[in-house]
N, C-alpha and C positions, 0 to 999 in steps of 0.2 A: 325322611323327607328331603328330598334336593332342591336346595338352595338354587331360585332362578339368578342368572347371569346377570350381570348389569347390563342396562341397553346400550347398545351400543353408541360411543359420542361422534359426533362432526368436527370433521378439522376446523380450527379457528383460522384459517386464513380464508378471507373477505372471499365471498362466491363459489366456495369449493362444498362439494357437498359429498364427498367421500368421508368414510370414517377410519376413525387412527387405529394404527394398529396394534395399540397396548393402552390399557388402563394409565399408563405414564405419560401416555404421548399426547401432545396439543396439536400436533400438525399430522396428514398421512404421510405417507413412504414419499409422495413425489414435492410436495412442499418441504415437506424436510431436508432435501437431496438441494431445494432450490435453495434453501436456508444456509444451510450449510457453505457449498461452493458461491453463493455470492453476495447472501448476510442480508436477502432480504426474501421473502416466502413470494411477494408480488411479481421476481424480475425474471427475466426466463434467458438470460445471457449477460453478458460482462462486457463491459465500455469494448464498441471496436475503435479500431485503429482510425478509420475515417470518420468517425464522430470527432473522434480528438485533436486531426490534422487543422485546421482553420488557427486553433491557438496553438499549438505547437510553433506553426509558424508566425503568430505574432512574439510568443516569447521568444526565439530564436531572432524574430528583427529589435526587441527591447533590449536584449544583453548584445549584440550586436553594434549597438549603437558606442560603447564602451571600448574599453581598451581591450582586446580582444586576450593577450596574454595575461594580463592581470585579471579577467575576468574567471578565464578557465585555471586558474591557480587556484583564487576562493573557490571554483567550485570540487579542485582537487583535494582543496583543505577540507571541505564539509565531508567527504566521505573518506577521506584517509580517519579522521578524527572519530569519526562515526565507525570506524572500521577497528581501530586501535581501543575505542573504548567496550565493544561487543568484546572484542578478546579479553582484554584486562577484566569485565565484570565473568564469561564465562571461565577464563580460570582460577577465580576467586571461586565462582559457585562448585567446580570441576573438586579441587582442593580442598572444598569445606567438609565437616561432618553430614550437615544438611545442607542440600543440595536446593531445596526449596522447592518451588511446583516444576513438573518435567516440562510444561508447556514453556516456561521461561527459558531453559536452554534450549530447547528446539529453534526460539525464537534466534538467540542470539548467534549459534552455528548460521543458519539460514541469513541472518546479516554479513558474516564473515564472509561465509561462501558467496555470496550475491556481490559485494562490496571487493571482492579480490577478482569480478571477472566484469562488469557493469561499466563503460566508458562514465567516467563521471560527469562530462559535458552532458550528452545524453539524459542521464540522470538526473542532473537539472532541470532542464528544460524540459521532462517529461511531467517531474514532481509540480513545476511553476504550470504548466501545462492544464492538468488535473485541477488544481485548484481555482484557477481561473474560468476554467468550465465549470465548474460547481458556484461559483458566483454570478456567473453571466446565466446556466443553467440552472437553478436549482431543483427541479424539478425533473431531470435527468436520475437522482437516486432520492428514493421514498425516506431515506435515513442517512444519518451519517455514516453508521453502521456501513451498508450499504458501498458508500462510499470510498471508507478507507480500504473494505475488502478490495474493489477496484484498485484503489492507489498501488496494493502489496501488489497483488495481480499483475498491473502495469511494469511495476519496478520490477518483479524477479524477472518476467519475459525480456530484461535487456543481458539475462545470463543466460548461456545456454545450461549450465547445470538445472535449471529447472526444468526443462523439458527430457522424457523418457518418449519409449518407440515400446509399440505392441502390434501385434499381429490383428488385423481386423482382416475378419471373415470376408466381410460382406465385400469387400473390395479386391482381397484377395493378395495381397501385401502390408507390407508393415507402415502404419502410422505414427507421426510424432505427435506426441500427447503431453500437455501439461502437467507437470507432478502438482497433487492440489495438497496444503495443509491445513492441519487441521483447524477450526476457527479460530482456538483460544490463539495457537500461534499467532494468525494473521492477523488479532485483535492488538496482540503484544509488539511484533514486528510493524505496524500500522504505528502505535505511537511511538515508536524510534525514530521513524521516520517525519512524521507529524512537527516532533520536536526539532529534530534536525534541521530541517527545512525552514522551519518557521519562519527565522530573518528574509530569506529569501525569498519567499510568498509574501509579505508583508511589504518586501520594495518591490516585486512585479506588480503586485495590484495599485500600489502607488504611481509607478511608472506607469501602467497601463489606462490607468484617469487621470491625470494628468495629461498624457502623451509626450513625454519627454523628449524635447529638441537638442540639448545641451549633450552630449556624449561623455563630454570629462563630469558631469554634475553625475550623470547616471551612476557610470564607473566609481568615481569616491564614494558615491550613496553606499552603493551595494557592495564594496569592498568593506565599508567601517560596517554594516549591517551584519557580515557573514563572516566576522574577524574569528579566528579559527578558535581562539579560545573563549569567545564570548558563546562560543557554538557549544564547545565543551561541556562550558559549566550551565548552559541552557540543557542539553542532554544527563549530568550530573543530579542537576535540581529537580530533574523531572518525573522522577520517580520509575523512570521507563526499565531499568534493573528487572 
């Protein structure tokens, strides 16, 4: 006698009425696809560029306001330092017996590489950017999750090593396509960054309620905020390895 099949289930994401396609799976093939590349099953595309410009340009008039060399120094220190310590931890793990989870050094290669080609001004301002939309928007991403995939997202596109070219058909030429990885990475490279950053999201948001008129008061703020080793041992204590 044969055994009837189980019935078939419903993807769990909210209004979808398709079923999954494995006894394992919670979501179908195109929730998954959406889960995946942008870390939330509701979003159906990734922060653009013109959502983001409004504060771009306010953080860019906040640190502005500063000494403009002293400024883009801390922000050189936050990602030389961020940069020096992916290496130091990847070739400790590279070195070791165990190597640990494989998504861990994916992560940290993908800091190296990103962090040796990324204007670090840039970098800032994009990081300060991001989070200040997520304050002023909150409702912009369903989760944090969500979120920081965006942030990674945002940050590798100031490298070209992220982006690859494929042949699309339909066009009939070759297109530039973003290289995507895989989640757990961008969950791990997310809080590098998170940590990194932090001093520095903590005095834009200050400075941006506030509205800071003083230039020299800015400039010390965020100079002692992002002091290169306070950065360190914030990245060190954080478990982010």
């Amino acid at each position: 006698m044969h055994q009837r099949p189980p019935p078939a289930r419903r993807c769990r994401a909210p209004g979808c009425e398709r079923t999954v396609p494995s006894q394992w799976a919670a979501m179908c093939l195109w929730h998954q696809m959406r889960n995946r590349r942008f870390g939330d099953p509701s979003l159906t595309g990734c922060l653009k560029r013109s959502e983001l410009k409004p504060y771009l340009i306010e953080v860019r008039r906040l640190c502005a306001r500063g000494h403009e060399e002293r400024t883009e120094h801390v922000f050189s220190g936050i990602q030389q330092r961020l940069r020096e310590l992916a290496e130091s931890t990847l070739a400790e793990r590279l070195n070791a017996a165990a190597q640990g989870r494989e998504w861990f050094r994916r992560a940290e290669e993908e800091i190296v590489r990103v962090t040796a080609d990324a204007n670090p001004v840039e970098a800032a301002h994009l990081i300060g950017a991001l989070f200040l939309m997520r304050e002023r928007v909150p409702r912009r991403w369903p989760t944090e999750r969500a979120f920081r995939f965006d942030v990674v997202r945002a940050w590798r596109k100031l490298a070209g090593i992220s982006y690859g070219s494929a042949w699309d058909h339909r066009l009939g030429k070759m297109r530039r396509m973003y290289r995507e990885l895989r989640p757990r990475v961008v969950e791990t490279v997310a809080e590098w960054l998170v940590t990194a950053y932090a001093p520095l999201v903590a005095r834009l948001r200050a400075a941006a309620r506030a509205d800071v008129e003083e230039p020299k008061t800015f400039s010390d703020a965020l100079a002692a905020a992002l002091w290169p080793s306070f950065v360190q041992s914030l990245l060190t204590t954080s478990g982010a390895k």
